[in-house]
N, CA, C and O atoms as CSV, one atom per row, in Angstrom:
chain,resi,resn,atom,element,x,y,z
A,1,UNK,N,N,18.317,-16.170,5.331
A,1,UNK,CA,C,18.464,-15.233,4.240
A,1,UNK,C,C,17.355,-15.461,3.213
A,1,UNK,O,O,16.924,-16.503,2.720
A,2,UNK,N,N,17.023,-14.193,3.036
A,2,UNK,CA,C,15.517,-14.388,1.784
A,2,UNK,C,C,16.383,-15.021,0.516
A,2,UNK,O,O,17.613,-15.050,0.466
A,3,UNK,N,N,15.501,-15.506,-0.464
A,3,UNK,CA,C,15.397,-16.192,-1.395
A,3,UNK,C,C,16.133,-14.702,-2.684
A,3,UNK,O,O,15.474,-13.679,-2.870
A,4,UNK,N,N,17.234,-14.889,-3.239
A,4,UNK,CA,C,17.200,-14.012,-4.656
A,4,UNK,C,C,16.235,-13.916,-5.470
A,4,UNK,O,O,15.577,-14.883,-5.854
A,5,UNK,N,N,16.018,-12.520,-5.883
A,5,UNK,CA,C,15.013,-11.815,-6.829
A,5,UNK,C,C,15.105,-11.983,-7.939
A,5,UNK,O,O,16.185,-11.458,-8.213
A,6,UNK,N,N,14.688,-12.382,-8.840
A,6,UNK,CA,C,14.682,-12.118,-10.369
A,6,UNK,C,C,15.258,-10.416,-10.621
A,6,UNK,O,O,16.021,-9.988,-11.488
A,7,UNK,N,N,14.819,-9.962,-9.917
A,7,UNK,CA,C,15.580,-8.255,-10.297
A,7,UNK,C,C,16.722,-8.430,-9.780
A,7,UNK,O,O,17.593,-8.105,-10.588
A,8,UNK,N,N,17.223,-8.865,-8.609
A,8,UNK,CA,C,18.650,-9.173,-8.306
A,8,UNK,C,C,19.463,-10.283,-9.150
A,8,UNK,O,O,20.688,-10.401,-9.149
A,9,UNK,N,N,18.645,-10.987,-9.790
A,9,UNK,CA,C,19.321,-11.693,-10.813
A,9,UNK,C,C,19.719,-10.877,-11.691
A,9,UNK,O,O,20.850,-10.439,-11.905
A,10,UNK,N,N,18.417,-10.620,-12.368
A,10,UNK,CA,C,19.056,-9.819,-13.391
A,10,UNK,C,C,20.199,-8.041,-13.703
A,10,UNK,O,O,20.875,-7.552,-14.608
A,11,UNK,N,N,19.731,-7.656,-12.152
A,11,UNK,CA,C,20.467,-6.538,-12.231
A,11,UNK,C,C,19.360,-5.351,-12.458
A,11,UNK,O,O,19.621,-4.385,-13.176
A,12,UNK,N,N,18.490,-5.455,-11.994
A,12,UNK,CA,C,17.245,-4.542,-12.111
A,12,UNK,C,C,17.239,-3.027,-11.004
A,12,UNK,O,O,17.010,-3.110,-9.798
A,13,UNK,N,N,17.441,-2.143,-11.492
A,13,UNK,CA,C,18.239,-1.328,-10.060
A,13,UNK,C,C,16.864,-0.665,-9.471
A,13,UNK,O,O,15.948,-0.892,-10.262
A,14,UNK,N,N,16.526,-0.084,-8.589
A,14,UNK,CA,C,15.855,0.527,-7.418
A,14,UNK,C,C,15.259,1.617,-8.821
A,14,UNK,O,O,14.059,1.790,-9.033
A,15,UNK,N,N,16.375,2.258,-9.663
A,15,UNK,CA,C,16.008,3.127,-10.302
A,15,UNK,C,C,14.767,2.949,-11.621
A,15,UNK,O,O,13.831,3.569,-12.126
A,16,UNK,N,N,15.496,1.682,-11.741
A,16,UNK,CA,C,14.662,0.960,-12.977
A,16,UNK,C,C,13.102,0.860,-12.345
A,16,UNK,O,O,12.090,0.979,-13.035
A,17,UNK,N,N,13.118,0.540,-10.432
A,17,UNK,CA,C,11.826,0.241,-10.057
A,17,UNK,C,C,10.823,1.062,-10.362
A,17,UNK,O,O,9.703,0.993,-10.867
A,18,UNK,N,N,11.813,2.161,-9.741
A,18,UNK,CA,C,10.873,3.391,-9.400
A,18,UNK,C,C,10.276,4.095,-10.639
A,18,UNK,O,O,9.206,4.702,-10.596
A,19,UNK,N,N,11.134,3.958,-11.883
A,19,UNK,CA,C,10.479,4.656,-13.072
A,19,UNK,C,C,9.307,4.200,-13.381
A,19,UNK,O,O,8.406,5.035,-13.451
A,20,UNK,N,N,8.982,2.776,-13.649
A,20,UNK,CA,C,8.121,1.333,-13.627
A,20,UNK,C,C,6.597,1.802,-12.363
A,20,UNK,O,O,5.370,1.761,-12.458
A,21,UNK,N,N,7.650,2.244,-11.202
A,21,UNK,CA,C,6.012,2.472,-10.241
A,21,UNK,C,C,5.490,3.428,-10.646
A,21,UNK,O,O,4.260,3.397,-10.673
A,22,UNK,N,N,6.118,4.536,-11.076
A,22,UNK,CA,C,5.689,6.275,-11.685
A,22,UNK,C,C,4.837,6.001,-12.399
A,22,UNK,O,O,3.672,6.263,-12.098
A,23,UNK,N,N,5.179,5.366,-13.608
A,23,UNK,CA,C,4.221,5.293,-14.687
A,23,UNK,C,C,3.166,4.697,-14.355
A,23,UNK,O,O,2.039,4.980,-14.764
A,24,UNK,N,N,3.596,3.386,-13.203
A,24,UNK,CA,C,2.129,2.867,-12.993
A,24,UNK,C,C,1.258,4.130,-11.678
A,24,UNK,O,O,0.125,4.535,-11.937
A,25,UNK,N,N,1.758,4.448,-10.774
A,25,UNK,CA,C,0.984,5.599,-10.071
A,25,UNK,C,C,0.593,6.620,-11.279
A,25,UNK,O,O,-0.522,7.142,-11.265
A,26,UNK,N,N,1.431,6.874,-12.227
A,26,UNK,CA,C,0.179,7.928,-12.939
A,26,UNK,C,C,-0.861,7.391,-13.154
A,26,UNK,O,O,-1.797,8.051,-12.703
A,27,UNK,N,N,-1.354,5.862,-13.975
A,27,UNK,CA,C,-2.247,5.333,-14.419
A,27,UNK,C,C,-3.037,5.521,-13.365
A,27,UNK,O,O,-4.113,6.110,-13.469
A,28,UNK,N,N,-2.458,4.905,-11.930
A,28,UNK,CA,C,-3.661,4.808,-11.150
A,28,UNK,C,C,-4.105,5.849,-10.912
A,28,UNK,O,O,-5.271,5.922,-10.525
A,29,UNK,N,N,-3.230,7.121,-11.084
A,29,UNK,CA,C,-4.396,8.524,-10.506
A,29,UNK,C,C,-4.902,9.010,-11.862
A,29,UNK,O,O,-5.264,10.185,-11.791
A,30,UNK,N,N,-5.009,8.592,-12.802
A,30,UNK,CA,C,-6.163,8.889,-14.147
A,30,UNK,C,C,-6.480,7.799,-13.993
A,30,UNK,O,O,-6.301,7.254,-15.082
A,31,UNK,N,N,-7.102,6.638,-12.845
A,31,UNK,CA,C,-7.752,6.095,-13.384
A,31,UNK,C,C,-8.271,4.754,-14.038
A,31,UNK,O,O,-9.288,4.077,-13.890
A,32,UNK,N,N,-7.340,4.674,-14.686
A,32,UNK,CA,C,-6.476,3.213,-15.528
A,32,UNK,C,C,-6.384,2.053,-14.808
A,32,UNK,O,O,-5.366,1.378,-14.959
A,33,UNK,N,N,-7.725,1.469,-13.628
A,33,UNK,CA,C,-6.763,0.932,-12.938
A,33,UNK,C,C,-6.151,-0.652,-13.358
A,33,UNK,O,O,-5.292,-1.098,-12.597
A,34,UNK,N,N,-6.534,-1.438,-14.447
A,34,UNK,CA,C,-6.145,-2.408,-15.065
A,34,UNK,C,C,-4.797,-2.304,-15.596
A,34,UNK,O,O,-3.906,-3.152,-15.539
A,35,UNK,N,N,-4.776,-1.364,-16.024
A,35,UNK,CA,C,-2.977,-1.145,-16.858
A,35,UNK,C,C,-2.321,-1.011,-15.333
A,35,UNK,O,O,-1.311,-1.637,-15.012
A,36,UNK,N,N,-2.948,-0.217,-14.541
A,36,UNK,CA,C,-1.690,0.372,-13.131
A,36,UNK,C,C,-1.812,-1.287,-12.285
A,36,UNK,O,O,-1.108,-1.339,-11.277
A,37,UNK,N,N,-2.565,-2.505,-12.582
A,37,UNK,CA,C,-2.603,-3.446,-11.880
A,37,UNK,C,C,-1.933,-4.132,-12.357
A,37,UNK,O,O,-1.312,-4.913,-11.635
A,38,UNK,N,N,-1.748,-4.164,-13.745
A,38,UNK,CA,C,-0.143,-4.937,-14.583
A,38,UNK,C,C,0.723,-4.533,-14.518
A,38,UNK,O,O,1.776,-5.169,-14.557
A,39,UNK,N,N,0.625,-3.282,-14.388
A,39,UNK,CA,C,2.421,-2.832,-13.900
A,39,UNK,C,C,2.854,-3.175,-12.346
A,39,UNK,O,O,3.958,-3.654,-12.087
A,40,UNK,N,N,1.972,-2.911,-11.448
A,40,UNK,CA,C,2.404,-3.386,-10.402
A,40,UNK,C,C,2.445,-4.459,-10.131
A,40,UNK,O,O,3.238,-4.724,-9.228
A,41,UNK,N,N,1.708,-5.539,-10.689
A,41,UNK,CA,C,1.712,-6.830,-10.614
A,41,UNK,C,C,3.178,-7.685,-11.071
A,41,UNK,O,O,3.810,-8.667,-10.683
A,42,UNK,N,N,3.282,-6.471,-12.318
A,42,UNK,CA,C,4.578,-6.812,-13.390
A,42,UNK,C,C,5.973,-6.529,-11.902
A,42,UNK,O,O,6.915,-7.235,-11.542
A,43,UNK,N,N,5.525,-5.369,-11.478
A,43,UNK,CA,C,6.879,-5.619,-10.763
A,43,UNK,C,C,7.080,-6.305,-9.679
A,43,UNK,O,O,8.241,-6.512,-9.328
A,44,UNK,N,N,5.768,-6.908,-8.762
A,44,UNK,CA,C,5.794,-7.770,-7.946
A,44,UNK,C,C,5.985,-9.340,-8.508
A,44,UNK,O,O,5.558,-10.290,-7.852
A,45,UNK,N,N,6.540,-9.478,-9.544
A,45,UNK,CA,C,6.912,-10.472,-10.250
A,45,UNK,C,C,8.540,-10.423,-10.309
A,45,UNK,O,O,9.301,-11.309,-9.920
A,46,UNK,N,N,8.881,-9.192,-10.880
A,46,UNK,CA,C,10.600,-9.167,-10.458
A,46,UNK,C,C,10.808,-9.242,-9.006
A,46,UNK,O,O,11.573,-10.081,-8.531
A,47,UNK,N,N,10.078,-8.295,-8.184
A,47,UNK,CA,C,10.497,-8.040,-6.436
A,47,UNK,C,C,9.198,-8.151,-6.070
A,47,UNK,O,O,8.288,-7.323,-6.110
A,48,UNK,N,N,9.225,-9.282,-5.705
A,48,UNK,CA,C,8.126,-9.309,-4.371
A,48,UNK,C,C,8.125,-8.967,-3.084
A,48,UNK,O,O,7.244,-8.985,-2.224
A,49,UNK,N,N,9.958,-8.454,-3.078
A,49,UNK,CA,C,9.556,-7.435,-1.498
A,49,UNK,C,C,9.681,-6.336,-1.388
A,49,UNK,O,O,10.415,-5.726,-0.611
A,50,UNK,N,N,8.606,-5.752,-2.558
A,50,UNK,CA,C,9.043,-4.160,-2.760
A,50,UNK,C,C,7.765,-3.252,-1.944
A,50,UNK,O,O,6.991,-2.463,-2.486
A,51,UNK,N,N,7.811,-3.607,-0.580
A,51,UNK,CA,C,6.939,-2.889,0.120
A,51,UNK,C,C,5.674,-1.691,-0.904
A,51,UNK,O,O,4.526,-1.852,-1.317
A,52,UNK,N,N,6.747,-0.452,-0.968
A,52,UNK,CA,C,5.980,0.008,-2.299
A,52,UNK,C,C,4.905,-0.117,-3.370
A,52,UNK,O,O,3.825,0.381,-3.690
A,53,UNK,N,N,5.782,-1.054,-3.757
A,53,UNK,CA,C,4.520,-1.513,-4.774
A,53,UNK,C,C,3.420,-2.049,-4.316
A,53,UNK,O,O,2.269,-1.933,-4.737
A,54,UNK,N,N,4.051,-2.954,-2.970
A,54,UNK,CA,C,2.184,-3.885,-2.542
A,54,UNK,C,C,1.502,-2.972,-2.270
A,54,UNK,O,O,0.277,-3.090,-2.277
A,55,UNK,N,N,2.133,-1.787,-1.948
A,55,UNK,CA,C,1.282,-0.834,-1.357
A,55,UNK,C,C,0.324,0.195,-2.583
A,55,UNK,O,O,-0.835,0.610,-2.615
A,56,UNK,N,N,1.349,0.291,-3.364
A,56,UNK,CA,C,0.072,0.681,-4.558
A,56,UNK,C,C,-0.378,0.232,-5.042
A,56,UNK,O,O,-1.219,0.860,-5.686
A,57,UNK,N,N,-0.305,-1.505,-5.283
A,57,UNK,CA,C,-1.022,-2.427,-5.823
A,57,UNK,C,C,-2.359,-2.994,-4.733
A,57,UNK,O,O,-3.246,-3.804,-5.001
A,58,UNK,N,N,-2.195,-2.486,-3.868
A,58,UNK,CA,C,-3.566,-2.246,-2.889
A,58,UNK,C,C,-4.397,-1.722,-2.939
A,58,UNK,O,O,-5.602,-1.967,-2.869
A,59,UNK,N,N,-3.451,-0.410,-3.152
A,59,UNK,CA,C,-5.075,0.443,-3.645
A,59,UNK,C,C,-5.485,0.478,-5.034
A,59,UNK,O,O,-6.559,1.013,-5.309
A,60,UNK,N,N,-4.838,0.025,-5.848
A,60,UNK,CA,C,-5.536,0.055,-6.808
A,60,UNK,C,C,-6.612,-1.156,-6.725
A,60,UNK,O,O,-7.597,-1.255,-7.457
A,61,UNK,N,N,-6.295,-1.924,-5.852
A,61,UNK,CA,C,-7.515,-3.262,-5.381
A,61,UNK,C,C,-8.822,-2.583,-4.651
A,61,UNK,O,O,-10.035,-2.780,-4.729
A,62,UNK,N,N,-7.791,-1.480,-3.730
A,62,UNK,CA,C,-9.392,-1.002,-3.430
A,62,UNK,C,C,-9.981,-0.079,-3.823
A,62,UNK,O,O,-11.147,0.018,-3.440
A,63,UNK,N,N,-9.503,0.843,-4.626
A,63,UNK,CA,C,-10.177,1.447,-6.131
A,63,UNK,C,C,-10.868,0.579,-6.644
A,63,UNK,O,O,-11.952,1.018,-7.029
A,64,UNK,N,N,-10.645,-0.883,-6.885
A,64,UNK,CA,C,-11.659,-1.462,-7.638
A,64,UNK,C,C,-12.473,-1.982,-6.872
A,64,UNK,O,O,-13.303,-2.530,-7.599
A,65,UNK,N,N,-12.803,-2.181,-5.550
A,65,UNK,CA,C,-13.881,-2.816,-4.833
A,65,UNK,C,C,-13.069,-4.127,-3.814
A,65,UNK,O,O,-13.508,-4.758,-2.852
A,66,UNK,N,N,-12.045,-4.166,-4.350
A,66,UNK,CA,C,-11.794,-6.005,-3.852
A,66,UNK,C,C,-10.862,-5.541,-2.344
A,66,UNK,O,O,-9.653,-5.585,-2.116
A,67,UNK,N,N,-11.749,-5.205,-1.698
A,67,UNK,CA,C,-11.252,-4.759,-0.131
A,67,UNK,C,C,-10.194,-5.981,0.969
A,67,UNK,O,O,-9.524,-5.798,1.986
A,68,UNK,N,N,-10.466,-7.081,0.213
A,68,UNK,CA,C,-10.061,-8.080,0.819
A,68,UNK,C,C,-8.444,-8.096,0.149
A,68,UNK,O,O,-7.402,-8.035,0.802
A,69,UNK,N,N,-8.552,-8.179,-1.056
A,69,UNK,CA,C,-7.445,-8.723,-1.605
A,69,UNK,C,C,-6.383,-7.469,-1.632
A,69,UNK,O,O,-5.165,-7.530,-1.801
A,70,UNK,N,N,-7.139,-6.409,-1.431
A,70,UNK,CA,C,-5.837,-4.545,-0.918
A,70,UNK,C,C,-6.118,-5.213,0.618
A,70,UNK,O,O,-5.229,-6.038,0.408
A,71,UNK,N,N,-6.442,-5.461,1.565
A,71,UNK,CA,C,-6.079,-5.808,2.960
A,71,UNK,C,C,-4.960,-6.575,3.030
A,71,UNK,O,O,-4.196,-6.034,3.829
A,72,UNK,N,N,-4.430,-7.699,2.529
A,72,UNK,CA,C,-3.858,-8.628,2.019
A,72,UNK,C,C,-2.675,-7.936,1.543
A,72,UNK,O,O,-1.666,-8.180,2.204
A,73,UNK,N,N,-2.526,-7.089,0.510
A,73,UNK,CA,C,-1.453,-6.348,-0.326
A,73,UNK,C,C,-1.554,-5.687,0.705
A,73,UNK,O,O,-0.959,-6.582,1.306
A,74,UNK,N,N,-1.830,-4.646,1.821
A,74,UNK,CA,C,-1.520,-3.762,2.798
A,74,UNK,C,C,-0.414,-4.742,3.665
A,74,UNK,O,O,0.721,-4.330,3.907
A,75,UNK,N,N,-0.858,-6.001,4.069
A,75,UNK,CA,C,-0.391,-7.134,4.764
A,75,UNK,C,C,0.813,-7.049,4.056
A,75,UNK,O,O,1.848,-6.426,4.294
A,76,UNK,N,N,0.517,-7.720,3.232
A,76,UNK,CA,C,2.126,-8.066,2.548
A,76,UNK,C,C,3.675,-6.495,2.655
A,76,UNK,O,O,4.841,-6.463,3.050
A,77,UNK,N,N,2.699,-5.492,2.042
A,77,UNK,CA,C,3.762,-4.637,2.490
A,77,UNK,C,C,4.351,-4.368,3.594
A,77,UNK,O,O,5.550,-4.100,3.519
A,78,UNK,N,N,3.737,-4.361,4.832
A,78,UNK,CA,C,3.914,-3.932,6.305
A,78,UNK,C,C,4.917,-4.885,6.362
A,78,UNK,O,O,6.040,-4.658,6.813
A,79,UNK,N,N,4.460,-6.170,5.822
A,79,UNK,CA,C,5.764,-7.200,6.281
A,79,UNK,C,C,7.155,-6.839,5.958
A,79,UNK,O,O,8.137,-6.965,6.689
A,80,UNK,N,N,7.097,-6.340,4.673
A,80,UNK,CA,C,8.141,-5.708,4.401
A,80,UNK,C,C,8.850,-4.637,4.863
A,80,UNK,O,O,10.025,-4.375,4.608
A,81,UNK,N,N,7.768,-3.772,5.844
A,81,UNK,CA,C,8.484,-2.496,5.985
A,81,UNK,C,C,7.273,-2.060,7.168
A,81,UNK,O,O,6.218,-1.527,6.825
A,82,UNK,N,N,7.612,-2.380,8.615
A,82,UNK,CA,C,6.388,-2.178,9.321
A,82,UNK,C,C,5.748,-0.703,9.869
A,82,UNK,O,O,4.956,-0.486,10.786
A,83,UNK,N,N,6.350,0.122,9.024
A,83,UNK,CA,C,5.910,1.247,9.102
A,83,UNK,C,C,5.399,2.526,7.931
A,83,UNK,O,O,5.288,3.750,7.863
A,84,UNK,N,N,5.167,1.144,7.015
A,84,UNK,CA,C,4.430,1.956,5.948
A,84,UNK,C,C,3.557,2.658,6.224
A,84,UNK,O,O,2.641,2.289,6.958
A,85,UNK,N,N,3.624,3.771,5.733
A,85,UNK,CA,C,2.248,4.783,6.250
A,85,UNK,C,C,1.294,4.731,5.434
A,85,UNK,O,O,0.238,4.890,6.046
A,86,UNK,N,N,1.158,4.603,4.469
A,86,UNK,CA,C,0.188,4.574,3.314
A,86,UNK,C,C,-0.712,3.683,3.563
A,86,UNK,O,O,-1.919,3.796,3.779
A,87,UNK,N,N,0.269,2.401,3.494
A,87,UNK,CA,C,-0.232,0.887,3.639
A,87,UNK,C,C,-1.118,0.695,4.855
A,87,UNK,O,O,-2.273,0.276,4.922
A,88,UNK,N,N,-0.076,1.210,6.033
A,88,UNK,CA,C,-1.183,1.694,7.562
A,88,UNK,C,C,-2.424,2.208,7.893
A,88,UNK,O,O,-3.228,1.857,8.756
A,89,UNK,N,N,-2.461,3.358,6.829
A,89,UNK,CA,C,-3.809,4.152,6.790
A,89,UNK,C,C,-4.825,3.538,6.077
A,89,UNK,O,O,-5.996,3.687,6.426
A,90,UNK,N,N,-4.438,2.693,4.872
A,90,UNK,CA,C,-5.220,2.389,4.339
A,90,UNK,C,C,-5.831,1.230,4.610
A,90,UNK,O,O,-6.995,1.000,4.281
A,91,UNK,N,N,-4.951,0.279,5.337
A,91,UNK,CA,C,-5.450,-0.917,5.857
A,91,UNK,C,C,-6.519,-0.430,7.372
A,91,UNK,O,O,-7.501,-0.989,7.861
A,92,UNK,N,N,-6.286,-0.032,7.495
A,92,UNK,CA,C,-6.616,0.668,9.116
A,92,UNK,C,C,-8.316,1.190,8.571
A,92,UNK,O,O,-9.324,1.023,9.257
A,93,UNK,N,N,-8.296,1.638,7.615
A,93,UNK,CA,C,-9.487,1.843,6.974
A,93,UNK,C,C,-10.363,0.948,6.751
A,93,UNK,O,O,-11.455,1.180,7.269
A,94,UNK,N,N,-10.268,-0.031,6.140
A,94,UNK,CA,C,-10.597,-0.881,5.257
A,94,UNK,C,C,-10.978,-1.874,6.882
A,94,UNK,O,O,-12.036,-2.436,7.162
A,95,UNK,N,N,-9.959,-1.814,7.543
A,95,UNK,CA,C,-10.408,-2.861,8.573
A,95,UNK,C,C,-11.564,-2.134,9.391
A,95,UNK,O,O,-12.511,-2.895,9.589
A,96,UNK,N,N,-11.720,-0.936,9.883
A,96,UNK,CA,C,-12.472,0.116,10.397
A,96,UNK,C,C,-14.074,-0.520,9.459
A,96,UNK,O,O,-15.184,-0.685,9.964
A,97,UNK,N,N,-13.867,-0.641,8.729
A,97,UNK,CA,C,-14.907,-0.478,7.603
A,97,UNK,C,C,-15.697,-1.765,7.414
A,97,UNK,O,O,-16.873,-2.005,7.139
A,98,UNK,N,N,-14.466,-2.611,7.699
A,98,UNK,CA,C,-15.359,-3.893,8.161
A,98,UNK,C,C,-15.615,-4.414,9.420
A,98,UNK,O,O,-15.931,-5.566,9.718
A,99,UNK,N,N,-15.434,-3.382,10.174
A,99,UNK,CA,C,-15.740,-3.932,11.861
A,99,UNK,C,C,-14.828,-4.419,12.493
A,99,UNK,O,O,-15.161,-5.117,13.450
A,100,UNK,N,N,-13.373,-4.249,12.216
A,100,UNK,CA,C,-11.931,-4.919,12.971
A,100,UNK,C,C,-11.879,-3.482,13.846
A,100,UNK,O,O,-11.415,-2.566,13.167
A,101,UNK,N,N,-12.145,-3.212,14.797
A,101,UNK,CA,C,-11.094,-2.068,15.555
A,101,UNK,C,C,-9.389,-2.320,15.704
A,101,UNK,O,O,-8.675,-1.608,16.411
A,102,UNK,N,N,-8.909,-3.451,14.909
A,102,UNK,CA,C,-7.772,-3.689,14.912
A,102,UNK,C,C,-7.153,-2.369,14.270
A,102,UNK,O,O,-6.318,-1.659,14.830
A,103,UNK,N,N,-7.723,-2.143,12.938
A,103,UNK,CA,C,-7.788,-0.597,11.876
A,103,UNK,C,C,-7.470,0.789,13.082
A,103,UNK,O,O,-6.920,1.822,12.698
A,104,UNK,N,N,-7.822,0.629,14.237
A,104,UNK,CA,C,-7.169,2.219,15.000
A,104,UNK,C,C,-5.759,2.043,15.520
A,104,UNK,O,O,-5.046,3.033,15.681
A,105,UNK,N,N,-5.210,0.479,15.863
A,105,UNK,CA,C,-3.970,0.783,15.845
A,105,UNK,C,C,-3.041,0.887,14.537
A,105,UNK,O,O,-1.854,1.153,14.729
A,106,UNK,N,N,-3.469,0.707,13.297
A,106,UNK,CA,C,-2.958,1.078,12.195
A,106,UNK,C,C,-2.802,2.703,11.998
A,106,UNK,O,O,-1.840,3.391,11.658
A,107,UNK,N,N,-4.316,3.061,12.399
A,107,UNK,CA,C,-4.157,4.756,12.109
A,107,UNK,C,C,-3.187,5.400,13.449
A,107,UNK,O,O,-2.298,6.241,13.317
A,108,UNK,N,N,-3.457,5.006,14.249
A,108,UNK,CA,C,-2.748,5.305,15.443
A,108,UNK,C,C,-1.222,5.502,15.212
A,108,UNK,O,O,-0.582,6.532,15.426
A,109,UNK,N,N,-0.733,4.235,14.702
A,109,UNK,CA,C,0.575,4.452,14.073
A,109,UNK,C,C,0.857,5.745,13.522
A,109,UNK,O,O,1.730,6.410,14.080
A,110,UNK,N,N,0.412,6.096,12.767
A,110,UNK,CA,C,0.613,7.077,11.591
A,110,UNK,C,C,0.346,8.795,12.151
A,110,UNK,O,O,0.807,9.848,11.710
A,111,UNK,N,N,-0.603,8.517,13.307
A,111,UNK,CA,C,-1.245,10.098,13.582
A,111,UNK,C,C,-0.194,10.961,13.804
A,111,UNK,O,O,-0.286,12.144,13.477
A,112,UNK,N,N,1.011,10.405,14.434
A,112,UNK,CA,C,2.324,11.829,14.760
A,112,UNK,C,C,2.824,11.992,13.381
A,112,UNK,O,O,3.690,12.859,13.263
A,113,UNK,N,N,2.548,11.487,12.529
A,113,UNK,CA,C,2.966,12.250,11.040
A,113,UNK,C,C,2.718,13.411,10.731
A,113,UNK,O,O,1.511,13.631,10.628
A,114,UNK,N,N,3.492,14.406,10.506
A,114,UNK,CA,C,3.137,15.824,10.079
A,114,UNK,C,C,2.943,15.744,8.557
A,114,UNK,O,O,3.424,16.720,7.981
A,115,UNK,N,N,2.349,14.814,7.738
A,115,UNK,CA,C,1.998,14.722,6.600
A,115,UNK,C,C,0.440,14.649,6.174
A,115,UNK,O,O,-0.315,14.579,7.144
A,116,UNK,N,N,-0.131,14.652,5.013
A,116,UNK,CA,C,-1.287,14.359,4.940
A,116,UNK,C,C,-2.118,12.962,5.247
A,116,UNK,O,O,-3.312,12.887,5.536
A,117,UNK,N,N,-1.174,11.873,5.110
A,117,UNK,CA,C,-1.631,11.241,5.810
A,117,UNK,C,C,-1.951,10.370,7.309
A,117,UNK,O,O,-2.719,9.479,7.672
A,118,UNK,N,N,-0.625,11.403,8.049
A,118,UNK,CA,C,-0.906,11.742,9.202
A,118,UNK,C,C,-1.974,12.235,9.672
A,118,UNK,O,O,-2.657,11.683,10.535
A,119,UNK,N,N,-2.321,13.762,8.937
A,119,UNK,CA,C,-3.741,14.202,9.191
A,119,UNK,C,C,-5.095,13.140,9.064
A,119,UNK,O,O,-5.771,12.650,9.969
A,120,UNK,N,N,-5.216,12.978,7.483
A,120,UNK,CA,C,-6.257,12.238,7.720
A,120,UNK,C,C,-6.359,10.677,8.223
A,120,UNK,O,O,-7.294,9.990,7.813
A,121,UNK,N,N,-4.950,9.893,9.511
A,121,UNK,CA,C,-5.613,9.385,10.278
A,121,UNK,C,C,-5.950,10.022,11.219
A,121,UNK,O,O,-7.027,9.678,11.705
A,122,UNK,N,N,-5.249,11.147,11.859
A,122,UNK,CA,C,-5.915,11.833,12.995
A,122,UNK,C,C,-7.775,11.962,12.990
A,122,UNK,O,O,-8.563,11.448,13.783
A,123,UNK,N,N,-8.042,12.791,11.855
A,123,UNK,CA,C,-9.404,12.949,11.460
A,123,UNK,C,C,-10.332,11.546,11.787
A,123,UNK,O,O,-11.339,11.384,12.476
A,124,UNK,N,N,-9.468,10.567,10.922
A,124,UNK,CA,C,-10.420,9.317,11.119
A,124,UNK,C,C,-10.701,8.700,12.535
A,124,UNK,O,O,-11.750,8.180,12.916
A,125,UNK,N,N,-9.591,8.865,13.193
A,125,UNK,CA,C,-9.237,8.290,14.940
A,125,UNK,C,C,-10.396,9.577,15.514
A,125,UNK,O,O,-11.529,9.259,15.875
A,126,UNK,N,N,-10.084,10.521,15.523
A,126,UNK,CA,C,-11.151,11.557,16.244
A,126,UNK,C,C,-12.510,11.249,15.797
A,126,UNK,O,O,-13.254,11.499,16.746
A,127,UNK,N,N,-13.133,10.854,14.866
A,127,UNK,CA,C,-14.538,10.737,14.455
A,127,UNK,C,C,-14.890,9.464,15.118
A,127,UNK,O,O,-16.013,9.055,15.414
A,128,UNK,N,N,-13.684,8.881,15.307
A,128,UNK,CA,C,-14.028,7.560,15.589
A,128,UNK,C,C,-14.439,7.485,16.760
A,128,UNK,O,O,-15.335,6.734,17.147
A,129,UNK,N,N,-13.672,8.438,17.573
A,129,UNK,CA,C,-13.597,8.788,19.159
A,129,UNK,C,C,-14.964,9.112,19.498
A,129,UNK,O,O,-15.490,8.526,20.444
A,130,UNK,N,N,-15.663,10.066,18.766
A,130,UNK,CA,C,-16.496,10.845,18.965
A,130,UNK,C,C,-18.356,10.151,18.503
A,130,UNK,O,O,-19.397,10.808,18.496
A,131,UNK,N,N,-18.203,8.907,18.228
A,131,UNK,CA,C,-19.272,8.246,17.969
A,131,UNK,C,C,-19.803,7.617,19.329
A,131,UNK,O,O,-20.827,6.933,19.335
């Protein structure tokens, strides 16, 4: 059995999370990405197994350049939840990018998604095909 959360200590509900990630996903899509890296950081401090968050606290790592340390936060989420799609695509990228072809079974995962980011792994797997 995992270890109790400080949010399960305290009584921190799913709802409380999600308001907490909002505000930090707005920051990160204006931008902000230092404030959106304390909030997510802030909540990977109450729950560190909030798939979710590692997953937006990734990209806001690789918004800032640090490709290694969002590979890592992609890592950590999957553990949590091995079918993150976000986390999938984006790691799958990032590994693509540094020469892992490990990165096409990440996108691979994701391509029967009828979502956008279904599409753009399809896109990425086909270009890939086609080199």
């Amino acid at each position: 059995m995992s270890p109790i959360t400080l949010a399960q200590q305290v009584g921190f509900t799913e709802q409380d999370a999600q308001r907490i990630a909002d505000a930090g996903c707005d920051l990160l899509n204006g931008g902000q990405l230092e404030a959106a890296a304390d909030v997510f950081k802030g909540l990977l401090a109450i729950n560190p197994r909030d798939a979710f968050v590692h997953t937006a606290y990734g990209m806001v790592l690789q918004e800032q350049g640090d490709e290694a340390a969002a590979v890592r936060e992609f890592d950590s989420a999957l553990e949590e939840d091995p079918k993150m799609p976000v986390a999938l695509l984006n790691r799958g990228i990032l590994r693509l990018k540094r020469g892992n072809v490990a990165g096409l079974d990440d996108l691979k995962a994701v391509t029967p998604l009828k979502t956008t980011v279904g599409e753009r792994a399809r896109e990425i797997v086909k270009a890939f095909a086609q080199r």
